[in-house]
C-alpha positions in Angstrom: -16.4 6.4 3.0 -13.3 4.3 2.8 -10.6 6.0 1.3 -7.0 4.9 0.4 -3.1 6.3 0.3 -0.5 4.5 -1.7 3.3 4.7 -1.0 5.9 3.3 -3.8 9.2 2.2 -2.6 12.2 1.3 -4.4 13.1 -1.3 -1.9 16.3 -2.0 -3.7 17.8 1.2 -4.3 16.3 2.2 -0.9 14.0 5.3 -1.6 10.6 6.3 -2.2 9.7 6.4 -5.9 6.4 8.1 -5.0 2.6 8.3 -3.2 -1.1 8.8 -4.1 -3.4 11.2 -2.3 -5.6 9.7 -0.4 -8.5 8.5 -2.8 -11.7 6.4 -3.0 -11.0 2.9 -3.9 -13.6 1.1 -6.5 -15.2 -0.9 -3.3 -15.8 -0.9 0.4 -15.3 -4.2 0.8 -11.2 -4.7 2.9 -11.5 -8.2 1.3 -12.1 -7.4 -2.3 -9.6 -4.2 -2.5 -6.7 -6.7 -0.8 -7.0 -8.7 -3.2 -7.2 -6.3 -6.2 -4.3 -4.5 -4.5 -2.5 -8.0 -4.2 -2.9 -8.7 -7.9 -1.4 -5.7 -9.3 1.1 -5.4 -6.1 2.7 -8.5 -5.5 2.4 -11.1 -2.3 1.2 -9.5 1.1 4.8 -9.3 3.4 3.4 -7.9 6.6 0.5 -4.9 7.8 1.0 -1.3 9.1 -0.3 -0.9 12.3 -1.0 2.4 14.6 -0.5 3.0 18.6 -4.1 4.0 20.0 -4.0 6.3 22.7 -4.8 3.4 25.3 -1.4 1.6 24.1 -3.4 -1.3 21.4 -2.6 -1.0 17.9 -4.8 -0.5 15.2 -4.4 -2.1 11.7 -4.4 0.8 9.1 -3.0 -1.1 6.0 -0.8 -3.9 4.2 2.7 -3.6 2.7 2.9 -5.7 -0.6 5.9 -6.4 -2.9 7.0 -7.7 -6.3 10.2 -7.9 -8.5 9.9 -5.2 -11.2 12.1 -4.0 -14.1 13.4 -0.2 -14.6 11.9 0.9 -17.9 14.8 2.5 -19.2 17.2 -0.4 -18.3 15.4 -3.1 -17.9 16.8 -4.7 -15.2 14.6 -5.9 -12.5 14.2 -4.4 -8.6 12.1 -5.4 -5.7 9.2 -3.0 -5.5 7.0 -2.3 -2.4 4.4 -0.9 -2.3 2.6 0.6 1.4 -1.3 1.1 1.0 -2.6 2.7 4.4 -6.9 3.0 4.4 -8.9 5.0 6.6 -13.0 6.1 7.0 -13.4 10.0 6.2 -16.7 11.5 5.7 -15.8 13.2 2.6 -12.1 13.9 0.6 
């Protein structure tokens, strides 16, 4: 079962605004959840990648970002958003 974790980042006040347990996603498919995760994300700006014990690395998510406005203020911010995604036999 794929299962996703989402981290929100207030890229430009410079801290984390918050993350998800990791959660089942609405598909297996990598292709359709990027881009449903692109749509409500923003544009694709690089992956997140882990060291494997025999030195390759292993993709393990995408980092995304849009321009956003504070709700209170509403002035806008640069959002990012880190999704990492992993197989687990059950949550």
């Amino acid at each position: 079962m794929l299962a996703i974790r989402e981290l929100w980042v207030n890229k430009t006040g410079n801290y984390i605004v918050g993350d998800s347990r990791y959660y089942q996603p609405f598909t297996e498919d990598l292709g359709t959840l990027f881009h449903s995760l692109r749509k409500e994300y923003g544009r694709c700006t690089g992956n997140i990648y882990r060291d494997t014990p025999d030195g390759t690395p292993d993709k393990i998510g995408w980092v995304f970002e849009k321009l956003a406005k504070y709700e209170d203020t509403g002035e806008p911010y640069m959002a990012e958003t880190w999704v990492n995604y992993r197989y687990v036999k059950e949550l």
